[in-house]
TORROLUM-803089 format. One line per 10 residues: number of its first residue (from 1); their letters; for each residue x, y, z of C-alpha. Coordinates in steps of 0.02 Angstrom, whole numbers, plus 50000, padded with zeros to 5 digits. Each point is the difference from the previous one (the first is absolute). Last residue first. Layout:
NUM = a = X:Y:Z ~ ... $
END
This chain:
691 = xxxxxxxxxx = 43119:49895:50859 ~ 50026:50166:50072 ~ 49862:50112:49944 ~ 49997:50146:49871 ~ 49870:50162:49986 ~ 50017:50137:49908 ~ 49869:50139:50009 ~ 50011:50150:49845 ~ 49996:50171:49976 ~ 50004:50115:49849 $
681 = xxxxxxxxxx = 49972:50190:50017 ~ 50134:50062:49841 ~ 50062:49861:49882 ~ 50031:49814:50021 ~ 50008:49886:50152 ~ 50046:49819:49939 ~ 50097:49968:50196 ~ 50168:49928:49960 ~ 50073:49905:50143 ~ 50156:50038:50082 $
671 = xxxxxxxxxx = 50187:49950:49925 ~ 50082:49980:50201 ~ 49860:49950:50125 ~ 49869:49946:49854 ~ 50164:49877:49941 ~ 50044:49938:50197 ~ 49811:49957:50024 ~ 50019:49889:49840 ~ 49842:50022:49881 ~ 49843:49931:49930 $
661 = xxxxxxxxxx = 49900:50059:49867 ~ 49814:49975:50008 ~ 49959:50174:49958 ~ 49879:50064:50121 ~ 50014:49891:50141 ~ 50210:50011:49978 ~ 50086:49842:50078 ~ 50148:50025:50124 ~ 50139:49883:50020 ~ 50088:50014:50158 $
651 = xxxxxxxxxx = 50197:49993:50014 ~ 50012:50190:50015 ~ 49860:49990:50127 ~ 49902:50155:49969 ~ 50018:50172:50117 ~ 50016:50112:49862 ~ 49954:50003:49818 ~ 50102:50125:49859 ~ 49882:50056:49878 ~ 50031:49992:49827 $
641 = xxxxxxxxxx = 50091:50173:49939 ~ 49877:50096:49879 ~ 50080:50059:49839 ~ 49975:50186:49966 ~ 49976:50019:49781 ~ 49869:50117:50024 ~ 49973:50035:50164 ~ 49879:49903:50143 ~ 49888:50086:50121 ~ 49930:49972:50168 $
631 = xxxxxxxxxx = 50020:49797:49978 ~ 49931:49905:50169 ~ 50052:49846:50059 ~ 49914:49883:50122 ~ 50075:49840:50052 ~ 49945:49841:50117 ~ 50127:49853:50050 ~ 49900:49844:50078 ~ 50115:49881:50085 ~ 49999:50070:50188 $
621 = xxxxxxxxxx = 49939:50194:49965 ~ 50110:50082:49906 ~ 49934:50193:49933 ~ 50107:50091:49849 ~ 49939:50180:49965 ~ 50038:50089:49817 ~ 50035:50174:49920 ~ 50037:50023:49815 ~ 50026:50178:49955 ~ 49976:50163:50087 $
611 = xxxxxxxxxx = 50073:49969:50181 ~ 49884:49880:50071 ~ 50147:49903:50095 ~ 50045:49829:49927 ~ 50016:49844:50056 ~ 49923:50029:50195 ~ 50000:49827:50077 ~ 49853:49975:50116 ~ 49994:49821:50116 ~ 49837:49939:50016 $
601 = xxxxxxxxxx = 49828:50001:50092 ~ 49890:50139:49923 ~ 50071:49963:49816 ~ 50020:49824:50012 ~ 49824:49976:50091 ~ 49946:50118:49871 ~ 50052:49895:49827 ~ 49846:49896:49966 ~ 49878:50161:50071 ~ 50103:50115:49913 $
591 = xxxxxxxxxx = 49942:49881:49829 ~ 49814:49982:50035 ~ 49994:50206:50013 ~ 50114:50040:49846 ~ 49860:49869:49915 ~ 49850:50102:50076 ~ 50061:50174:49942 ~ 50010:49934:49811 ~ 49818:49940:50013 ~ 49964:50171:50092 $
581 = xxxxxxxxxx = 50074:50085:49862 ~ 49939:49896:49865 ~ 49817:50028:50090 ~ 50020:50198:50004 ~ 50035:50090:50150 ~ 49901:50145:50052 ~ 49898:49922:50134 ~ 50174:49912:50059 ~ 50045:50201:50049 ~ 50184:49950:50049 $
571 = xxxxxxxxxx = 50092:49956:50165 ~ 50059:49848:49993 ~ 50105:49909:50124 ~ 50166:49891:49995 ~ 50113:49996:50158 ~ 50168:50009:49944 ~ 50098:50009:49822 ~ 49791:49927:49922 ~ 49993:50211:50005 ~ 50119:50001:49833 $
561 = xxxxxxxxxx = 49944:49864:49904 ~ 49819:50052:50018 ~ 50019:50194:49940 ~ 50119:49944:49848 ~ 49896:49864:49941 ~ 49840:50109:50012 ~ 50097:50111:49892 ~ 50076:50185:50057 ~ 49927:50170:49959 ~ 50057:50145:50114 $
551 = xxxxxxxxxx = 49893:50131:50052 ~ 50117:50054:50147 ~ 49897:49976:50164 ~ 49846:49937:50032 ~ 49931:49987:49812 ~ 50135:49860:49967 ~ 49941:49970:49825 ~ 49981:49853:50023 ~ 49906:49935:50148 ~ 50062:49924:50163 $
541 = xxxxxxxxxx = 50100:49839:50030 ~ 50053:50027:50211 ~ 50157:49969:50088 ~ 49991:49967:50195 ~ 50183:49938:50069 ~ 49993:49911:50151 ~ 50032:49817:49940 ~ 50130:50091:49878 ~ 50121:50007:50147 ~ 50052:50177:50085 $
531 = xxxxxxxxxx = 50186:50082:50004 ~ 50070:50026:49830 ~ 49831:49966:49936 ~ 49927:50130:50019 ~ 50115:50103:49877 ~ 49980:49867:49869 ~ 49787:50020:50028 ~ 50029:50186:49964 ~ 50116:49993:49861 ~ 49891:49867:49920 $
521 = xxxxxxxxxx = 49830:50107:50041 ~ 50038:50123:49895 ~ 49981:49899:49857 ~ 49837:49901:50070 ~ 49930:50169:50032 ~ 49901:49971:50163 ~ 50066:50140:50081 ~ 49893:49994:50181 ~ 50171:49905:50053 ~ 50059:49862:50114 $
511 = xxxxxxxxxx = 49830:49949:50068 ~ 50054:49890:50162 ~ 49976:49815:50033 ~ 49913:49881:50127 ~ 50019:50136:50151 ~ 50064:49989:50166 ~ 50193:49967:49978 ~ 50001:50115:49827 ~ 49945:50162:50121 ~ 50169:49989:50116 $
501 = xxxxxxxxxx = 50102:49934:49842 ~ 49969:50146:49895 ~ 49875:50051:49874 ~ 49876:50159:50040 ~ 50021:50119:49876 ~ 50000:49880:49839 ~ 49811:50038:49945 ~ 49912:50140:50069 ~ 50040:49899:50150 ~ 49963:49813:49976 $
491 = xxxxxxxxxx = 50044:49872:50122 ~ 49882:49831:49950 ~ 49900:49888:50121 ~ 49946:49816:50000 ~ 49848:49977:50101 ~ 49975:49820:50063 ~ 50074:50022:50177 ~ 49864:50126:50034 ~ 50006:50028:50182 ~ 50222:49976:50012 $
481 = xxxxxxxxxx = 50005:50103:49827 ~ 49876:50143:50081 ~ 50112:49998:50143 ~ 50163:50010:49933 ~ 49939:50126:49853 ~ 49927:50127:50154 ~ 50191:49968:50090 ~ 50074:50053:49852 ~ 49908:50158:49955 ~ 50014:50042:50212 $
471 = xxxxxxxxxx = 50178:49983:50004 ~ 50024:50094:49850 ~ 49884:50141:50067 ~ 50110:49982:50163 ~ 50165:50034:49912 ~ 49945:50172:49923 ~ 49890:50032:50133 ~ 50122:50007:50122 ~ 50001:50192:49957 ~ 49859:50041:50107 $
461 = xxxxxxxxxx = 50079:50000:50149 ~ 49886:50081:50137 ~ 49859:49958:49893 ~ 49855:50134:49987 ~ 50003:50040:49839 ~ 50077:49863:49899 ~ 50118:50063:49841 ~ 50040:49932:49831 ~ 49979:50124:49907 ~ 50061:49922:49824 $
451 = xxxxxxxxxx = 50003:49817:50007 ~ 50005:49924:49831 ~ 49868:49965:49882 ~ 49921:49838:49928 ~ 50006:49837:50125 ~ 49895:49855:49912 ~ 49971:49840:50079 ~ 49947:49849:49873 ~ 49888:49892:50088 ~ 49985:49810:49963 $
441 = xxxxxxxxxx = 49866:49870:50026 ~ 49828:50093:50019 ~ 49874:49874:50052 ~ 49891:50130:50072 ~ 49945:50088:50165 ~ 50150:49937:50114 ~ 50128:50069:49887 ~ 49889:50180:50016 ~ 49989:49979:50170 ~ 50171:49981:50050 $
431 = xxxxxxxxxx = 50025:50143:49881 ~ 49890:50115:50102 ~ 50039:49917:50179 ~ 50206:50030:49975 ~ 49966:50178:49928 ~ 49912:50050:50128 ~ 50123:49933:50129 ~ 50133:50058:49939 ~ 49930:50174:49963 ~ 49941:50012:50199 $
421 = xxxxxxxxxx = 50194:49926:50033 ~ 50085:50149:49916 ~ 50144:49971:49917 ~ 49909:49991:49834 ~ 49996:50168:49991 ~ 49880:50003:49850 ~ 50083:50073:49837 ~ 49905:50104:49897 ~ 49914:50036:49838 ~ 49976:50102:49839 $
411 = xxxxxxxxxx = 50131:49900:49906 ~ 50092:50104:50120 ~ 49915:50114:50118 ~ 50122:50103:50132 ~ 49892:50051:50151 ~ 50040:50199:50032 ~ 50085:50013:50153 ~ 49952:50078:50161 ~ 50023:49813:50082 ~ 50118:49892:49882 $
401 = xxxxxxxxxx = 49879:49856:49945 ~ 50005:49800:49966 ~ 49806:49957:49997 ~ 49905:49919:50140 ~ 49975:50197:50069 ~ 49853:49980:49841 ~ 49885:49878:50099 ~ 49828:50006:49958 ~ 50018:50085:49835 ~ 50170:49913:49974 $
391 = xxxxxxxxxx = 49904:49827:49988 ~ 49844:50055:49919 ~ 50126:50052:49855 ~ 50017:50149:49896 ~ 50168:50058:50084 ~ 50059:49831:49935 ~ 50092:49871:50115 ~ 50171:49904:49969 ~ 50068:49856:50110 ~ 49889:49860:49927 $
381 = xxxxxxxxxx = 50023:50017:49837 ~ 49888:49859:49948 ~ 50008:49893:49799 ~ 49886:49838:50004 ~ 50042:49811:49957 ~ 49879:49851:49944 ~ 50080:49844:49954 ~ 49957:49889:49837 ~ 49898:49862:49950 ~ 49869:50079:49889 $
371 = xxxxxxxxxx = 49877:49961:50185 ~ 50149:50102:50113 ~ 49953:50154:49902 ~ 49805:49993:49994 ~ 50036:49961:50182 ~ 50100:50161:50016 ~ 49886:50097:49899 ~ 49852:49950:50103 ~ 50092:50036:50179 ~ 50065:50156:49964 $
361 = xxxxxxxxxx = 49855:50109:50080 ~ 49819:49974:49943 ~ 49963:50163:49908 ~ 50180:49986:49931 ~ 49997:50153:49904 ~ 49877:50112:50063 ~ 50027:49938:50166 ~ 50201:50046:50003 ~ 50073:49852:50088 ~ 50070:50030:50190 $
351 = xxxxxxxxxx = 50157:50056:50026 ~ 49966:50205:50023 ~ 50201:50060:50042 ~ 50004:50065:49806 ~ 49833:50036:49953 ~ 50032:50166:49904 ~ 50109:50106:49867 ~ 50093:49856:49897 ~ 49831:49984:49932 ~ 49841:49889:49996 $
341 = xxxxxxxxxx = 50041:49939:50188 ~ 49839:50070:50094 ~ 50052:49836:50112 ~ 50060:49848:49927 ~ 50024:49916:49812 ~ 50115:50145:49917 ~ 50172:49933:50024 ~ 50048:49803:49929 ~ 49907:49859:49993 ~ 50131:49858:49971 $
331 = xxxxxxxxxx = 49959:49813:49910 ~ 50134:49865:50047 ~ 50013:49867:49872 ~ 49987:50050:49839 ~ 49999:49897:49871 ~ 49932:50088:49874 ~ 49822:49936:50013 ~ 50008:50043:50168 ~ 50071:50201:49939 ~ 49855:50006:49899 $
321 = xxxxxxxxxx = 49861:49946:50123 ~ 50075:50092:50137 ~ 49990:50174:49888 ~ 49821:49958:49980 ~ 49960:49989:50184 ~ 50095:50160:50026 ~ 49878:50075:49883 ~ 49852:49950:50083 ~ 50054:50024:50179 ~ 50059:50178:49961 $
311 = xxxxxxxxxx = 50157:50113:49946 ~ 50024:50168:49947 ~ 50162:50029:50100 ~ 50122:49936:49903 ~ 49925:49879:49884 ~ 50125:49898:49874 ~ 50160:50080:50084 ~ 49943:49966:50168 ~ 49913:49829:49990 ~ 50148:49882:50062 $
301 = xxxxxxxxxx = 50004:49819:49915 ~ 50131:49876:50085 ~ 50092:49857:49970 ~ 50027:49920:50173 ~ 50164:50007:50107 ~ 50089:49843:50017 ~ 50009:49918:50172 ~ 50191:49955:50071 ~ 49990:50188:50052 ~ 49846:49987:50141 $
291 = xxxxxxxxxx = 50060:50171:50057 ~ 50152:50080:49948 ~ 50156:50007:50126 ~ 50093:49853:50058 ~ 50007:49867:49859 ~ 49936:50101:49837 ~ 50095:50166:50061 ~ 50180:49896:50026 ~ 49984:49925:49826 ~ 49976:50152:49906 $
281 = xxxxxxxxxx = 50126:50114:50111 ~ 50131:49838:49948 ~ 49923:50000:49809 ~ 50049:50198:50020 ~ 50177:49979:50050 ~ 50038:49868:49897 ~ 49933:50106:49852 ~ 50112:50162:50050 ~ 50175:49900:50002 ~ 49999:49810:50082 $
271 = xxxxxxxxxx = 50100:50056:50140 ~ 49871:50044:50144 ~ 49975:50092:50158 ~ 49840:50037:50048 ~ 49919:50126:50157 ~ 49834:50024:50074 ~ 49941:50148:50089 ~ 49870:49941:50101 ~ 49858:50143:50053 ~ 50054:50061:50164 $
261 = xxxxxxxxxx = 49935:49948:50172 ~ 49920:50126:50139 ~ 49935:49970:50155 ~ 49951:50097:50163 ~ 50010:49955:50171 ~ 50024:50199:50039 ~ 49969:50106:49848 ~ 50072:49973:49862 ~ 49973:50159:49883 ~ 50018:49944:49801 $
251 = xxxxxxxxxx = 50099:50071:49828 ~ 50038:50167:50038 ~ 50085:50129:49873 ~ 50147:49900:49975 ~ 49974:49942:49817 ~ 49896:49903:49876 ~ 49927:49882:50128 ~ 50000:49795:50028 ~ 50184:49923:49949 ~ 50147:50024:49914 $
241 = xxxxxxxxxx = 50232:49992:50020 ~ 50082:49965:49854 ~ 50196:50003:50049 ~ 50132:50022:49883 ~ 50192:50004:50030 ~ 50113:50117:49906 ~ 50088:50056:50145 ~ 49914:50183:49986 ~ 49837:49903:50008 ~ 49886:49942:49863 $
231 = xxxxxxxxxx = 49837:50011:50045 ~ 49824:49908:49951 ~ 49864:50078:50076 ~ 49817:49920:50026 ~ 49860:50078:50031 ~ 49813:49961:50038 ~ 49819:50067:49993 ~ 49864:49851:50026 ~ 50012:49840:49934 ~ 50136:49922:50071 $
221 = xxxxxxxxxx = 50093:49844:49962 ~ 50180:50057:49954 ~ 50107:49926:49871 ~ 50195:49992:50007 ~ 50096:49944:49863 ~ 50201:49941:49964 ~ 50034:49937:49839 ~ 50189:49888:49953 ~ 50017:49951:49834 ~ 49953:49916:49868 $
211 = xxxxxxxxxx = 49830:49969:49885 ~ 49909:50163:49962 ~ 50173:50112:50032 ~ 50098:50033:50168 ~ 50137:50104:49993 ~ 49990:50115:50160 ~ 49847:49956:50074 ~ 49851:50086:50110 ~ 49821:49963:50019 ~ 49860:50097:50047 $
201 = xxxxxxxxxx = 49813:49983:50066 ~ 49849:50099:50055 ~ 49926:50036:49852 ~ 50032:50174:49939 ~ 49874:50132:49918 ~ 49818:49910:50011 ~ 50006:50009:50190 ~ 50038:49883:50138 ~ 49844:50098:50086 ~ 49992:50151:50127 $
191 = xxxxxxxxxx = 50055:50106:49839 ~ 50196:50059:50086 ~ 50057:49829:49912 ~ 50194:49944:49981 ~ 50167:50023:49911 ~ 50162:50074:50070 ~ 50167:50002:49917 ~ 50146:50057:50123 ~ 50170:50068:49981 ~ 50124:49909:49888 $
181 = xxxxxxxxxx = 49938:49937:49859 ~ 49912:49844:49928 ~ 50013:49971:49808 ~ 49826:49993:49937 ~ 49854:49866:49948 ~ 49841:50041:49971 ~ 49851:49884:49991 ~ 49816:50069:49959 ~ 49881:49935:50122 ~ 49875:50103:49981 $
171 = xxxxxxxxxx = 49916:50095:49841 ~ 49811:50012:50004 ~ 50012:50115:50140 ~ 50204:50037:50043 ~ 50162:49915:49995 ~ 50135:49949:50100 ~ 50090:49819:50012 ~ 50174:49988:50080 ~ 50173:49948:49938 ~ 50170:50067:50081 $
161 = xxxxxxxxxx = 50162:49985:49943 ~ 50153:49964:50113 ~ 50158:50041:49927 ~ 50160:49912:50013 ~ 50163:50050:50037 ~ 50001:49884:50168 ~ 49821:49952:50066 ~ 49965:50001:50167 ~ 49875:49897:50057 ~ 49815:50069:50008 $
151 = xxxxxxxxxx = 49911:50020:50178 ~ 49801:50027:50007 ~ 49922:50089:50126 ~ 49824:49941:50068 ~ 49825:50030:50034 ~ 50003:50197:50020 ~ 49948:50074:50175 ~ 50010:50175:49968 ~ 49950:50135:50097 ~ 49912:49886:50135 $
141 = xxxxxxxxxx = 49926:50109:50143 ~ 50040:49944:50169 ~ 49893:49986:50158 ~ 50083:49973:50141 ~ 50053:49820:50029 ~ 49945:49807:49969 ~ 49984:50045:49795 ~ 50022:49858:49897 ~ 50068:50009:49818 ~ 49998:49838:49890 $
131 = xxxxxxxxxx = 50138:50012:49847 ~ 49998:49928:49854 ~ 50127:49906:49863 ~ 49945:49847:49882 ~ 50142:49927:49891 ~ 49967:49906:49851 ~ 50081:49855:49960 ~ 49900:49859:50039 ~ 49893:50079:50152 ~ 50145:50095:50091 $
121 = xxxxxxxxxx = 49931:50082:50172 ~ 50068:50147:50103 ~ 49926:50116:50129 ~ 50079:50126:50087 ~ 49922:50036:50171 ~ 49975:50160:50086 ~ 49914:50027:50172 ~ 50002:50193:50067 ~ 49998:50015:50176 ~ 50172:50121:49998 $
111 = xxxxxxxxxx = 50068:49907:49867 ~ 49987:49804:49978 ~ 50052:49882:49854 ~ 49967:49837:49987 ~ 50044:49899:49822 ~ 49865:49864:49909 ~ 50062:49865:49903 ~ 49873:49901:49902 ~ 50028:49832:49914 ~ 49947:49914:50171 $
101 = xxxxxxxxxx = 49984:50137:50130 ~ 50166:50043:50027 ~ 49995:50140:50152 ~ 50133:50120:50016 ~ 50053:50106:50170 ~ 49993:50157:50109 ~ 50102:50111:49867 ~ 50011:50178:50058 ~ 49937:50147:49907 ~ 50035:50187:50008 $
91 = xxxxxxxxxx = 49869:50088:49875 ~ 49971:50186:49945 ~ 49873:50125:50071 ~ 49990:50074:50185 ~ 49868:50048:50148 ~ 49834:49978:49881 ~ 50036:49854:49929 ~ 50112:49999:49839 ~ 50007:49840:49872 ~ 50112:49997:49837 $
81 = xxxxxxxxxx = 50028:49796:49923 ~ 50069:49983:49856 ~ 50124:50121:50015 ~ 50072:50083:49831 ~ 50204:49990:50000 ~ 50082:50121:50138 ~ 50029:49906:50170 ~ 50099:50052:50149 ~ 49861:49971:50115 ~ 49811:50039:49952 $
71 = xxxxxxxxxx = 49893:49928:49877 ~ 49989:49825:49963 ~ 50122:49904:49876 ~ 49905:49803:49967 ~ 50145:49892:49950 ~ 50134:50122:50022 ~ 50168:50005:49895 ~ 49967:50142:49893 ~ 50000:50130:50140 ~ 50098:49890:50142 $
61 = xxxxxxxxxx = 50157:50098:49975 ~ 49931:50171:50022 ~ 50069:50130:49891 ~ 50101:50171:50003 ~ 50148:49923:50020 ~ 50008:49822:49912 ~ 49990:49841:50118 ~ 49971:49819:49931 ~ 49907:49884:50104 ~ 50087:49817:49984 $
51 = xxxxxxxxxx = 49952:49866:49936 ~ 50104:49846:50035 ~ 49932:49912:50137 ~ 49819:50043:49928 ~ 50032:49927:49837 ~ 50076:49844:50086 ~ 49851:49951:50086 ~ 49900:50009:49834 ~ 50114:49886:49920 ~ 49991:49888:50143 $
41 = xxxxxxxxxx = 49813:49995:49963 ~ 49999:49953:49832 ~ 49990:50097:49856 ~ 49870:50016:49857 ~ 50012:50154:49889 ~ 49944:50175:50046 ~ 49950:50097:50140 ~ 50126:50007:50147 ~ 50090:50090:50132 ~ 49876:50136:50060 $
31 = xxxxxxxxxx = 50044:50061:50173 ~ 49881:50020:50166 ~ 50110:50113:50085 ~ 49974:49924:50202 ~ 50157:50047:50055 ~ 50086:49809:50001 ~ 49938:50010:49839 ~ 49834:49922:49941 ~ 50025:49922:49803 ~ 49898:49990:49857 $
21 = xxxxxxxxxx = 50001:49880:49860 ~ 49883:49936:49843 ~ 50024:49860:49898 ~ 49949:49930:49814 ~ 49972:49874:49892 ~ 49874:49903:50070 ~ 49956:50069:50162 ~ 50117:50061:50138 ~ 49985:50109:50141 ~ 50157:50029:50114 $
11 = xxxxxxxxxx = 50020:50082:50177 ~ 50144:50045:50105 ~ 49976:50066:50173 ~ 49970:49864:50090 ~ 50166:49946:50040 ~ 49999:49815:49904 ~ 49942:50097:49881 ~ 49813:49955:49951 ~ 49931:49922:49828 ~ 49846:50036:49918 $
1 = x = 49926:49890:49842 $
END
C-alpha cells in the first residue's frame, strides 16, 4: 500500500508488517524517516515535523539523513550516485514531481538535462529500490549509479552486527556474523560475475537469534560485478548503500537520449529473528521473482561425474536406462557432446553435436530419453570460447582482450564480449537452433572463469562492458525463454558463482556448489538459505568416496538425505552401482518425490545449524510437516536433545508417518521430537501430518 501527505512530499509504503518513509523538505533533501514496523500515515507526518538535521562542526547535517546522498554539496558519506560531463562533475538536483503508479512510487529529479527518478515498490514486505537515469543533456559519464541507499534507525548503546555469506569454489555461502564498526565494510565482485567469494546480500541485527528479533537485509539482483558498503558513521548511524560496479572507475557513457536503470536493490525488515527473515526472502522470491515457482522442479540425473568428457550416444543411452528405472525424472547431458569437445582444451563456442559422437545430432538420445518417461536436458556455456575453436578461428576480436596484451587463458579459455551485438546475435541463432533441432527440455548454463582483460579495441568506452555483458546474458535468456517457453533453465557458474536475485528471476534454479560432499554441503546449503528458497537450491547424490574433492566415505543414506534439503539430483556413475544400491537409490527417490512439494513450496525452519553434531531442517507446507536431520558425530555418553518444531499449531495434533505416534503441536514446539539417529553419518526423513 502507498499513501501521500496531504503536501506531497511525504510518502509511506506498507505491506504486512512493515513501513517505509521518506520525506521532501521544503529544500528539496530527500530524507529517510522510516524502515521498520508498521505505522500509519500520521505517524509518518509527525516524524518529519519533528526531525530535525543535527549540526556538528566539521560535518554536514544531511550526511546520514539522506535517502539517496549524491555527490557534490556539503556532503561526506559515500554518494550513490557520481556523474561528471565534460564541463564539471558532481550533481545539483531539483525535484519536478512524484508519480504513484499503483503500488509503485516513482520520484523526479532533474540536473542540468539529466532525468533521475527514485523508484519504490513494497511487494509483501520486501522493499524494492532503483533508479532510471535519462540523459536529455551533454553527454555524462556515470561514475557510480548504485541502486539504492539504505537508512538504519538509530540504535542507543547497542551494537549492530553484521551477517553476510563469503566463500570460495566448492565452498560458498558460508555465514559470518560480526560486530559492525565504525568506518566502512565493503563486500562485492571485481570478476565480471556475482562471484564465488560473496553473494550479494547482508543483514544486520543487534540481538536477534533463530526465532526473535528484529533483521534488517538487503539483496541485490545483479549478476555482473557489484558492491555494496555498509558504514557506520561518526553518529553511529549505518547506511548500506550497493549497486552495479565494484568502484568509481566508470560504470556507463550516456550519451544524448540515452538510458540507463539499475539492477533493484531490494530491502526487508522483519522481527521474527534470522528464520522470519529468511521464510519472508523465501516467500517474496516464489511470488515475484523465480520463474514458474508454484511448479516443482524435477528429479534429475546429470552425466558429469559418471562420464566427463568421454561420452557417446551409446553410453548415454545406458546411463538413461538406469537413472529411469530409478526414478529419475529429468535426464542431463552434460560437457563433452559438441564441437572437437573431448577436453577442457577445445569446442567451446562450436554448438552443434560432435559427429563422432552423436552422428545424428541430439535428436535420438533425446527421444530415447523422453520414450523411459523422463526429460532431456543439456549443459552450454554460452559466453566462453576456446582458442581451439572454429568460432575464435574466424572471429578471435569476439573475445574480451587488452590490445598489446598477452590474452589471459583460464581453464584454457575465454570470455566473449558479450556486449557486442555481432556475438548477440550469433549466439541468439546458434542456441535458437539447437532448442529448435531437438526436444531438449532444460539447459543448464555454465559461466567458469572471471573476467580478466576485459578490454574492446576499438570502442570509445570500452568499459561499459561490464554492465552491457550483463545486459546482453539476460536479455539472450529473455528471449530464448519467450521462443522456447518449455525449456526450464538452471544458473550454474563453476558452481555457486553466479546466484543472486538478478540471475534467479530468469532461470528455474541455480547449482549452489560443484562440492557435492553431502557433509560439506550442510554448511553450504544453510548459508544459502539465509536468503534463497529450497525450490532453487540444486543438491546432487554422487558416489562414495567423494573422488571430486576430499575422499570422504559417507552412506547412500547419508548422500540422499542430505541433497533431498532442496532440489534433489544425482550425480553418480549408475554403471558402477550395484543393484542394492540402485534398489536403495530408488526408494530415497519415491520418498522426495512424496515430500517435494513441501520441501520446494513450504515454509523452512532451521533447528539446528551443522555445527559438528546433530543438525536438522523443519519445512511446513499447509498440513504436511517434513524433517531431515543429520548426525555428524555423537560422543560417548552425549545425550541428544529432541528437536524443537516450529511453525505448528500449538493446538494441532500432529501424527508421525513413520512411527504412528501422534502429538500436541504445543508439546513438538516446547519438548521436541526425538529423531532415532545413532552414531557417526546417520540421517533420517521425518514426516508428520495434521490430522
Amino acid at each position: 500500500m502507498l499513501e501521500i501527505g496531504a503536501d506531497g512530499r511525504t510518502w509511506l509504503l506498507t505491506g504486512s508488517r512493515s513501513s517505509y518513509a521518506l520525506r521532501l523538505t521544503e529544500n528539496d533533501e530527500l530524507l529517510h524517516l522510516h524502515w521498520g514496523p508498521r505505522i500509519a500515515l500520521a505517524d509518518a507526518e509527525e516524524l518529519a515535523v519533528r526531525q530535525q538535521l543535527p549540526y556538528w562542526p566539521f560535518e554536514a547535517p544531511v550526511d546520514g539523513h539522506e535517502e539517496y546522498p549524491v555527490e557534490g554539496g556539503p556532503r561526506f558519506t559515500r554518494p550513490a550516485l557520481s556523474v561528471r560531463t565534460d564541463e564539471r562533475r558532481g550533481t545539483e538536483w531539483t525535484f519536478r514531481t512524484y508519480e504513484a503508479d499503483g503500488d509503485e512510487l516513482r520520484l523526479r529529479f532533474t540536473d542540468d538535462g539529466l532525468g533521475i527518478t527514485l523508484h519504490y515498490r513494497m511487494r509483501d514486505d520486501v522493499v524494492e529500490r532503483w533508479v532510471t537515469l535519462v540523459n536529455d543533456g551533454p553527454a555524462a559519464e556515470l561514475l557510480r549509479a548504485d541502486s539504492a541507499t539504505w537508512t538504519l534507525p538509530p540504535r542507543a548503546e547497542e551494537n549492530w552486527r553484521l551477517s553476510q555469506l563469503h566463500g570460495r569454489w566448492a565452498a560458498e555461502s558460508r555465514l559470518v556474523r560480526a560486530d559492525l564498526t565504525y568506518g566502512e565494510k565493503v563486500i562485492g565482485s571485481r570478476r565480471g560475475h556475482t562471484g564465488h567469494q560473496h553473494l550479494p546480500w547482508v543483514a544486520l541485527d543487534t540481538d536477534a537469534t533463530e526465532e526473535r528479533g528484529e533483521v534488517y537485509g538487503c539483496a541485490l539482483g545483479w549478476s555482473g560485478s557489484w558492491r555494496i558498503a555498509v558504514a557506520q558513521l561518526p553518529d553511529a548511524r549505518v547506511q548500506i548503500t550497493g549497486g552495479a560496479g565494484y568502484d568509481e572507475s566508470g560504470l556507463l557513457r550516456l550519451e544524448t537520449g540515452e538510458t540507463f536503470t539499475t539492477p533493484v536493490f531490494a530491502g526487508l525488515w522483519n522481527d521474527g529473528g534470522f528464520g522470519g527473515a529468511s521464510r519472508a526472502w523465501h516467500a517474496y522470491q516464489r511470488a515475484y521473482v523465480i520463474p514458474d515457482a508454484d511448479q516443482d522442479r524435477p528429479v534429475l540425473f546429470n552425466s558429469w561425474e559418471a562420464t566427463e568428457f568421454d561420452i557417446s550416444e551409446e553410453q548415454q543411452g545406458a546411463l538413461a536406462r538406469r537413472a529411469a528405472a530409478m526414478g529419475v525424472e529429468l535426464f542431463v547431458v552434460d560437457d563433452g557432446w559438441f564441437g572437437a569437445r573431448t577436453s577442457d582444451r577445445a569446442g567451446l563456442g562450436d554448438w552443434t553435436p560432435n559427429p563422432d559422437r552423436f552422428p545424428k545430432g541430439l535428436r535420438p538420445l533425446a527421444d530415447q530419453v523422453h520414450a523411459l518417461g523422463m526429460q532431456f536436458g543439456i549443459w552450454v556455456e554460452p559466453e566462453m570460447v576456446n582458442p581451439d575453436s572454429e568460432l575464435y578461428r574466424a572471429h578471435p576480436e569476439w573475445a574480451q582482450f587488452q590490445p598489446g596484451r598477452k590474452r589471459t587463458e583460464l581453464r584454457n579459455q575465454l570470455v566473449l564480449n558479450l556486449a557486442r551485438e555481432d556475438v548477440q546475435e550469433y549466439l541468439w541463432e546458434r542456441l535458437d537452433t539447437l532448442l529448435s533441432s531437438a526436444p531438449i527440455d532444460y539447459v543448464k548454463w555454465d559461466f567458469n572463469r572471471c573476467f580478466t582483460d576485459a578490454g574492446w579495441p576499438g570502442e570509445p568506452y570500452p568499459q561499459k562492458l561490464w554492465v552491457e555483458h550483463v545486459h546482453a546474458f539476460y536479455a539472450l535468456l529473455d528471449r530464448l525463454r519467450a521462443a522456447h517457453p518449455g525449456v526450464a533453465f538452471e544458473s550454474c557458474s563453476g558452481g555457486g558463482g553466479r546466484i543472486d536475485l538478478g540471475v534467479m528471476a530468469r532461470t528455474d534454479q541455480v547449482w549452489t556448489s560443484d562440492n557435492t560432499d553431502p557433509l560439506d554441503r550442510l554448511a553450504i546449503q544453510h548459508g544459502f538459505t539465509q536468503i534463497h528458497p529450497a525450490r532453487t537450491m540444486a543438491a546432487w547424490v554422487t558416489d562414495s568416496p567423494n573422488n571430486q574433492l576430499n575422499g570422504r566415505v559417507s552412506s547412500l543414506r547419508f548422500r540422499f538425505v542430505s541433497a533431498m534439503a532442496g532440489v534433489l539430483g544425482v550425480g553418480g556413475d549408475l554403471a558402477e552401482w550395484s543393484e542394492e544400491e540402485l534398489a536403495e537409490a530408488r526408494e530415497w527417490v519415491q520418498l522426495y518425490k512424496e515430500i517435494r512439494p513441501v520441501v520446494q513450496r513450504g515454509d523452512l525452519y532451521r533447528l539446528r545449524p551443522p555445527a559438528g553434531g546433530l543438525s536438522a531442517v523443519q519445512y511446513v507446507h499447509g498440513d504436511e510437516v517434513v524433517v531431515l536431520a543429520w548426525l555428524q558425530a555423537q560422543h560417548y555418553g552425549e545425550p541428544l536433545a529432541p528437536l524443537r518444531l516450529r511453525g505448528l499449531d500449538p493446538t494441532g495434533t500432529y501424527e508421525c508417518r513413520e512411527t504412528g505416534e501422534t502429538y500436541r503441536g504445543a508439546v513438538l514446539a516446547h519438548h521436541g521430537l526425538r529423531t532415532g539417529l545413532r552414531g557417526d553419518f546417520d540421517a533420517t526423513v521425518i514426516r508428520l501430518r495434521r490430522t
